[in-house]
C-alpha positions in Angstrom: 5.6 -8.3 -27.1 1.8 -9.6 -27.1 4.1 -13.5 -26.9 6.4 -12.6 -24.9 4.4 -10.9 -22.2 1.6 -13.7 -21.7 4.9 -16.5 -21.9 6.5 -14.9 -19.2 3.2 -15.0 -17.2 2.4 -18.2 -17.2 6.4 -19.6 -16.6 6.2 -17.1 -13.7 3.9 -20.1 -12.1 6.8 -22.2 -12.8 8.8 -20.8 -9.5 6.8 -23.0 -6.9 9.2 -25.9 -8.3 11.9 -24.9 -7.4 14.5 -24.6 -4.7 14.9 -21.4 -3.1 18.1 -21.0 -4.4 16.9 -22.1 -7.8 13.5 -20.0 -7.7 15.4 -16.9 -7.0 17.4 -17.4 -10.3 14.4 -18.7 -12.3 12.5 -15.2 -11.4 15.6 -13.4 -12.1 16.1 -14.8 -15.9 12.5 -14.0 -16.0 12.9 -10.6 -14.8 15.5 -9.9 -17.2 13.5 -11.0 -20.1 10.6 -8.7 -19.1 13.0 -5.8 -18.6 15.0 -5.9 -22.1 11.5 -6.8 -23.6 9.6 -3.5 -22.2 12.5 -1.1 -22.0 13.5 -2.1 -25.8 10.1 -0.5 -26.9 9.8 2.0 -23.8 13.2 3.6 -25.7 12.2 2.8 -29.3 9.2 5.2 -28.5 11.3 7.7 -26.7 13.6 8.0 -29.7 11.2 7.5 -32.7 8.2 9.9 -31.1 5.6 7.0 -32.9 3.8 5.3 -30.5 3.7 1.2 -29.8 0.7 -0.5 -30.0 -0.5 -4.0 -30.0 -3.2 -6.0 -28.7 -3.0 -9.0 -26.6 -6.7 -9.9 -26.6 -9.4 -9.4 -28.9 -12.6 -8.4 -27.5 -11.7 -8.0 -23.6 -15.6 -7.2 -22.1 -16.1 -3.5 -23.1 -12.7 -3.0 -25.3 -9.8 -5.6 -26.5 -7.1 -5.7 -24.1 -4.3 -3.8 -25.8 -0.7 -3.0 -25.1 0.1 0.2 -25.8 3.3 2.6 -25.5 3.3 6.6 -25.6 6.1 8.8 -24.4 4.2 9.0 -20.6 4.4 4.9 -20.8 7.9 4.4 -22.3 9.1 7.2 -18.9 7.4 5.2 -16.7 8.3 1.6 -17.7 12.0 2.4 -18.0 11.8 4.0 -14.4 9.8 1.0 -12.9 12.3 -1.7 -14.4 15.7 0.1 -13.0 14.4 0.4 -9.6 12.9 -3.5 -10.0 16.1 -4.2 -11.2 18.2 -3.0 -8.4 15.8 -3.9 -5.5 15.8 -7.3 -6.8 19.1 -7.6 -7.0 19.6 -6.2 -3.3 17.3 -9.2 -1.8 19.2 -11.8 -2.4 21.5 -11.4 0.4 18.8 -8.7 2.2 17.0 -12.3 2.6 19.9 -14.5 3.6 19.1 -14.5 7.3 15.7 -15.3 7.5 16.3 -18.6 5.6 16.9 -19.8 9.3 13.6 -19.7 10.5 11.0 -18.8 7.6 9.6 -21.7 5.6 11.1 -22.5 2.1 7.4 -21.7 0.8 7.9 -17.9 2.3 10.8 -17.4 -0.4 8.9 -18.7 -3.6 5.6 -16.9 -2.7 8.1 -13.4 -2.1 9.9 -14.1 -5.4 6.9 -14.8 -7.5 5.0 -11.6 -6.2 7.8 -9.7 -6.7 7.8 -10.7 -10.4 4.0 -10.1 -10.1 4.0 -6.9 -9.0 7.0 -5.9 -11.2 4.6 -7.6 -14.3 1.3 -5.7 -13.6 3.1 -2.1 -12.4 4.2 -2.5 -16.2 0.4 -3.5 -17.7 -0.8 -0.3 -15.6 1.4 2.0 -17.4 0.5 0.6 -20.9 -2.9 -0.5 -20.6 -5.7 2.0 -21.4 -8.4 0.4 -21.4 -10.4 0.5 -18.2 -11.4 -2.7 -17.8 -7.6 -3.9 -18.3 -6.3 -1.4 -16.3 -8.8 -2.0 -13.5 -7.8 -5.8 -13.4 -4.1 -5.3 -13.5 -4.4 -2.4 -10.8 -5.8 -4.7 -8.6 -3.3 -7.7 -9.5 -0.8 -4.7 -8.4 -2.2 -3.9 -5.1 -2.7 -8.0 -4.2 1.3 -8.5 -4.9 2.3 -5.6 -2.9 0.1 -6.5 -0.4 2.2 -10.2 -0.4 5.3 -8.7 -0.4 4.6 -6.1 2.8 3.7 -9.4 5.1 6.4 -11.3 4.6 7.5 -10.9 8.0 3.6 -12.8 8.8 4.5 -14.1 12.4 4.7 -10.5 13.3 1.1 -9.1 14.2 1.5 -5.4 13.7 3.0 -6.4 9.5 -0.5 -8.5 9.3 -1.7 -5.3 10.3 0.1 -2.9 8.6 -1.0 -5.1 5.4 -4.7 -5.2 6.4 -4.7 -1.4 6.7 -2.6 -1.2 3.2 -4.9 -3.4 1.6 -8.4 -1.7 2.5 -7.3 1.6 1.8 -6.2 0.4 -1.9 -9.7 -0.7 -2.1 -11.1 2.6 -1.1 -9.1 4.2 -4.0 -10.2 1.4 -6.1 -14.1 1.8 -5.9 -13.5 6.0 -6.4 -11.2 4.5 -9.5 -14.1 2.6 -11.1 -16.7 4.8 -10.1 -14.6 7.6 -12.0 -14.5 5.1 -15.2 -18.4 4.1 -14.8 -18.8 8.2 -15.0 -16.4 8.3 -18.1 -18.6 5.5 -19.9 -21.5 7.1 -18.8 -21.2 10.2 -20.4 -18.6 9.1 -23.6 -20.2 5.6 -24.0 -15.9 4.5 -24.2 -14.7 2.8 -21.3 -11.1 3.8 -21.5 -9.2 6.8 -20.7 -9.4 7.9 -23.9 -13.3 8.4 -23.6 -12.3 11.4 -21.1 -11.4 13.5 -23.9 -14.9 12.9 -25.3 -16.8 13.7 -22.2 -18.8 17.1 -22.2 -19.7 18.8 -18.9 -22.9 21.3 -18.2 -22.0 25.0 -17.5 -23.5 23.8 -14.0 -21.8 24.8 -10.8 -22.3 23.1 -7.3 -21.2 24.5 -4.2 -19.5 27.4 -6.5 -17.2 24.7 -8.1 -17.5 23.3 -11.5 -19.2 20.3 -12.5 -15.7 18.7 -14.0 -13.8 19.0 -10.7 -15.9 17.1 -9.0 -15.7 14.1 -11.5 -11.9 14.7 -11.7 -12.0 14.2 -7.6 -12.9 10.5 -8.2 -9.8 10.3 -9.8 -7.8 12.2 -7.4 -9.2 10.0 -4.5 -8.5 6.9 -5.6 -5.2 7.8 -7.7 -4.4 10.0 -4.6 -4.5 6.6 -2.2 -2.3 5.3 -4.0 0.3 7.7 -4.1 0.1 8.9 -0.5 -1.6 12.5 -0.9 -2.3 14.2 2.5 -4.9 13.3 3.8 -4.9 9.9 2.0 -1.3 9.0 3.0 -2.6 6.8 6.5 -1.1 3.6 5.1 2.0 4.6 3.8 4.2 5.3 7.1 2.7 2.2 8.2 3.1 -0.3 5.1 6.9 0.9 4.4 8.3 0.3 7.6 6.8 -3.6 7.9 7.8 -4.4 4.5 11.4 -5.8 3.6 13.7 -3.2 2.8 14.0 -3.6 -0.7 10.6 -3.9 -1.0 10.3 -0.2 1.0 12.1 1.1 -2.0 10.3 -0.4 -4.7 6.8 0.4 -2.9 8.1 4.2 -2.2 10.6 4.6 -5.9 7.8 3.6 -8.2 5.1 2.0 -6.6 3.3 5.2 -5.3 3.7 6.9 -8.4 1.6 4.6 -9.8 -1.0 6.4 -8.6 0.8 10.0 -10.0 1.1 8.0 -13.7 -2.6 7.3 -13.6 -3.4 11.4 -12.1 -1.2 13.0 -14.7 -3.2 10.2 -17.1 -6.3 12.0 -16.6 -5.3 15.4 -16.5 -3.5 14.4 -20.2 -6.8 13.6 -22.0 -9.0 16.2 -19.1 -11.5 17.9 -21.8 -12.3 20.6 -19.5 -8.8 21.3 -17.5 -10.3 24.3 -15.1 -8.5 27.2 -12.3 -10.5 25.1 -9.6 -8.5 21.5 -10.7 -5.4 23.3 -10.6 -5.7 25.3 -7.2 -6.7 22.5 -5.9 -3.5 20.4 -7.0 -1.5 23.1 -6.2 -2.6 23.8 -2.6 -3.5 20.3 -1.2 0.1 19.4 -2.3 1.6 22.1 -0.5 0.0 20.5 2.7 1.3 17.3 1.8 4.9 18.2 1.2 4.6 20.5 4.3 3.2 18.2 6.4 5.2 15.0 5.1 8.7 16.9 5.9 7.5 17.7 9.5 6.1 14.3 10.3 9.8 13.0 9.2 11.6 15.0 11.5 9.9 13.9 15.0 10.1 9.9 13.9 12.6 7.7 15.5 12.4 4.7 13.6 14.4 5.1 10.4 12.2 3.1 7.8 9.4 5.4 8.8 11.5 9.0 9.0 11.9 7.5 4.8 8.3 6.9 4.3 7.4 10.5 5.7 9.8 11.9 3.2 7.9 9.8 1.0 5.4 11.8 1.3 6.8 14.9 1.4 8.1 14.6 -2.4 4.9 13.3 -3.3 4.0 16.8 -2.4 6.5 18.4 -4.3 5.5 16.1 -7.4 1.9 17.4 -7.1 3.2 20.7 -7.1 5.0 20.6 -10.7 1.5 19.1 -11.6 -0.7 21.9 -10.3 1.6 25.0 -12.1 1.8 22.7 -15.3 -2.0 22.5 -14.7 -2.3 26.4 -14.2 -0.3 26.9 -16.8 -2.4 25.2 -19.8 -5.8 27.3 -17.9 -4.0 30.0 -18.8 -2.4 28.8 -22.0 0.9 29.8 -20.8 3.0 26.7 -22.7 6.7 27.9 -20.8 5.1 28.1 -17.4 3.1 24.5 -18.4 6.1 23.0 -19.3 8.3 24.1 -16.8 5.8 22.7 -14.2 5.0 19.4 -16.1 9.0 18.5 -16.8 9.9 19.8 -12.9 6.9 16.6 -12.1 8.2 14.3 -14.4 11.9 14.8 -13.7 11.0 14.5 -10.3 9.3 10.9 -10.6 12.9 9.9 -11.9 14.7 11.8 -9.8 12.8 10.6 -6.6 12.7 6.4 -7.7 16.5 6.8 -7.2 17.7 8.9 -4.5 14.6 7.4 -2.5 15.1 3.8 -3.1 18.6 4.1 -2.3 18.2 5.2 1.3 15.9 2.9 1.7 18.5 0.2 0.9 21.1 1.8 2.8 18.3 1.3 6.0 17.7 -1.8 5.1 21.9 -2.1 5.6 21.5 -0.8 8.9 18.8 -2.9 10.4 20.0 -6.0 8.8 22.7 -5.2 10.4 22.3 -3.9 13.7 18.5 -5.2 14.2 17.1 -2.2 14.9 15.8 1.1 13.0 15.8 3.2 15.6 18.5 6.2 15.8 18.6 6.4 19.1 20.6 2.8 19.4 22.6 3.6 16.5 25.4 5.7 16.0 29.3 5.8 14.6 28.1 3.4 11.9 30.7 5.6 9.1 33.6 3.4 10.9 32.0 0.2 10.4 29.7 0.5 7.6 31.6 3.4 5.4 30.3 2.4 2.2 26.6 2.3 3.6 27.2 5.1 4.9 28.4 7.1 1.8 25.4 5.9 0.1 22.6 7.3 2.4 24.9 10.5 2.4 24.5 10.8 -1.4 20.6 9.8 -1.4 20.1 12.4 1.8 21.7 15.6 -0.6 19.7 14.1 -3.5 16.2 14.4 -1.5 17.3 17.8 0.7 17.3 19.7 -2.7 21.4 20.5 -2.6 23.1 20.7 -6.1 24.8 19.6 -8.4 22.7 16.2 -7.2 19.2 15.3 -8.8 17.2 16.4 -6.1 18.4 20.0 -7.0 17.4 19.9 -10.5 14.0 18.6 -11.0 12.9 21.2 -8.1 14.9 23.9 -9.4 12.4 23.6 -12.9 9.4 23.7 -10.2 10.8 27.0 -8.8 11.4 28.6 -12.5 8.0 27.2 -13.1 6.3 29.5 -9.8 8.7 32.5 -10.8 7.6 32.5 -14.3 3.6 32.9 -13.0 4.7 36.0 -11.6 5.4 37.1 -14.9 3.0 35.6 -17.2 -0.4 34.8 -14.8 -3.5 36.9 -13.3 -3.3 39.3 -10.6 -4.4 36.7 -8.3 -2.3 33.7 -8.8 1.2 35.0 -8.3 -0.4 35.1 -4.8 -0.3 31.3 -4.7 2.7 31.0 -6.4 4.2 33.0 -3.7 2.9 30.5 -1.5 4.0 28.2 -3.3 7.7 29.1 -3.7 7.9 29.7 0.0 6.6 26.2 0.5 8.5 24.6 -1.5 11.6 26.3 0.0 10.4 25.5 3.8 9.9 21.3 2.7 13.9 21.3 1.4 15.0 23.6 4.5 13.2 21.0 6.5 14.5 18.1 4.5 17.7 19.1 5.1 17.3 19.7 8.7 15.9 16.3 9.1 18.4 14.4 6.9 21.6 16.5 8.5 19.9 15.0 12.0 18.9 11.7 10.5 22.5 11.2 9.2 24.1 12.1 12.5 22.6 10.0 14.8 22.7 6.8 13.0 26.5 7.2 11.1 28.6 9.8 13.1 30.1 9.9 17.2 30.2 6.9 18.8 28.0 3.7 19.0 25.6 3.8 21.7 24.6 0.2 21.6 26.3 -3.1 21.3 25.0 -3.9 18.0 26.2 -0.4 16.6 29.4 -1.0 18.1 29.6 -4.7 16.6 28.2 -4.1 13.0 29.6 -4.8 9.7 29.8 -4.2 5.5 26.9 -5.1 4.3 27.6 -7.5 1.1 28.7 -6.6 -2.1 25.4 -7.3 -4.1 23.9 -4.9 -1.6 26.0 -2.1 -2.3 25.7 -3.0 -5.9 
């Protein structure tokens, strides 16, 4: 892999060459060479339990630059290359109209940063070093940024972009400054070295000294993956981007920022109640408040990035009773917190990436995301709208669909605290459970109204009335 990775790189450069045509199926051929290369050894870890590992350059500034694969990588990389798969695969004919009045240059700049920021999403999950990680990260944040202004003649994506691309640097000085702190006190600049760090019995403001340095992290991981209050970009930066790129930003982009959290709370020396109320309670807000943002929007892109947050929320909330649950050293209400997060990450890059492409359908379609000018769409689009139907169960929480089961482990993960916690926690978990059952009563409200308005009755605008099928390798 330490060729193959570095080859694929460079001929990556190679795409400003050729037609657009051409360049799309030159980054495709390379896409598909990155996937088989990374998900062979993401599942060759999953199945063997022994960890990859190889470096791809020797003596990198503080550390060598090395390539490695654990069972948190391997989940990650296979979830990031199915979603890049499929989103890829849905811009080629998501695309097709602009090629009327967007330059030939547009294309090749959006295919290569697509590669890009399908490349370095894959180095953040397998690089551990901080110096490697903290050059990659912001490789990530520059493609993205690319990819949300394709539409440039528009002033409010330039500025949807701008705003997107200060708040990643925000996170990213709280990321380094987190690291500097790590080096500091371990002397390695990795996040290995947090295992090594040792904290004084000191408290400030009543709290100890390890939550602070963990809210670094949190802040500029947190950014990222659209944590109340830190979520300003996201209903912003979703709804400017091409729709594809809406579900790749919102199905595994954010939850680069829950890979490199649940990173540091993996090797936290010095895991503490305060760290995991805190998880616990602001992600309660952020589900909460997510959910009930979604239900007043109009425009359909941003009703999805809302949701966004919302199950960003109910991510953090798996990782605050998996958190509680190791304080306490309670492994069956750890694990049943920690899997509910995981199985959620999964769980959420699908359902959420597909209603996203199925409102990409719509607007492409009809020119317009708001549900007000939509309507009867199940007569002309049925396919399209089957698909949202599916991803809007999925994300309302309703079995037997995906949605269901990664929360149901959160809920079996508050009910066991009841049992096996302190007095004062089954308190929270109450809190908990009932907010977690208020976000998918919500969800469902919202998605039940979302659903209506757009696909059932009768079409209450000429372009609703006149729309079509989407193409096959969009429903793909």
């Amino acid at each position: 892999m330490a060729t193959i990775i570095p080859a694929l790189f460079i001929l990556s450069w190679f795409t400003f060459l050729f037609s657009n045509k051409l360049a799309y199926w030159f980054v495709f051929l390379l896409e598909v060479a990155l996937w088989f290369t990374t998900s062979y050894f993401a599942l060759m870890v999953l199945s063997s339990g022994v960890e990859y590992q190889e470096i791809l350059i020797q003596n990198f500034y503080f550390n060598s630059f090395v390539l490695k694969i654990d069972k948190l990588s391997a989940l990650f990389v296979l979830v990031i290359n199915f979603t890049c798969f499929t989103s890829y695969l849905y811009a080629r004919k998501y695309l097709e109209p602009y090629q009327t009045h967007k330059a030939k240059f547009s294309f090749l700049l959006h295919y290569f940063n697509f590669f890009m920021l399908n490349f370095t999403m894959l180095l953040v999950v397998m690089v551990q070093e901080a110096m490697g990680f903290l050059l990659v990260w912001e490789l990530m944040s520059l493609s993205a940024f690319m990819l949300v202004i394709f539409e440039s003649e528009k002033p409010e994506v330039i500025k949807a972009g701008i705003k997107y691309l200060v708040q990643m640097h925000v996170g990213y000085f709280f990321i380094i400054a987190g690291f500097v702190f790590v080096y500091g006190n371990s002397g390695d600049f990795s996040f290995e070295g947090i295992k090594a760090m040792t904290f004084s019995s000191a408290y400030v403001l009543g709290i100890p000294n390890s939550f602070w340095f963990f809210l670094l992290f949190f802040i500029g991981f947190g950014i990222k993956a659209g944590f109340f209050p830190l979520h300003s970009w996201l209903p912003i930066a979703h709804p400017a981007a091409p729709s594809h790129i809406s579900g790749l930003m919102s199905g595994v982009m954010i939850k680069m920022g829950i890979y490199g959290l649940i990173r540091v709370l993996f090797n936290f020396p010095d895991l503490n109640l305060s760290i995991g109320l805190f998880i616990l309670s602001i992600s309660i807000f952020t589900g909460i408040f997510g959910v009930m943002s979604a239900i007043v929007q109009h425009d359909l892109k941003k009703l999805l990035a809302y949701h966004s947050i919302e199950n960003i929320g109910i991510i953090g909330i798996g990782m605050g009773v998996g958190v509680l649950g190791t304080v306490y050293h309670q492994p069956l209400v750890s694990a049943l917190g920690w899997a509910g997060a995981l199985l959620h990450v999964v769980n959420h890059s699908l359902f959420k990436s597909l209603l996203f492409y199925s409102a990409g359908s719509v607007y492409i379609k009809t020119h317009t995301r708001d549900i007000n000018n939509l309507g009867g769409l199940i007569k002309k689009m049925p396919f399209t709208a089957f698909a949202f139907l599916i991803g809007a169960i999925a994300i309302s929480g309703i079995p037997p669909f995906n949605g269901f089961i990664s929360e149901f482990l959160i809920y079996n993960g508050l009910f066991q605290s009841f049992k096996e916690l302190s007095l004062e926690l089954p308190l929270l978990m109450l809190f908990g459970i009932l907010g977690l059952a208020l976000i998918g009563g919500l969800a469902l409200f919202c998605f039940t109204k979302a659903f209506g308005m757009v696909f059932l009755g009768t079409a209450r605008t000429p372009q609703a009335a006149h729309a079509t099928e989407v193409a096959p390798s969009m429903r793909l």
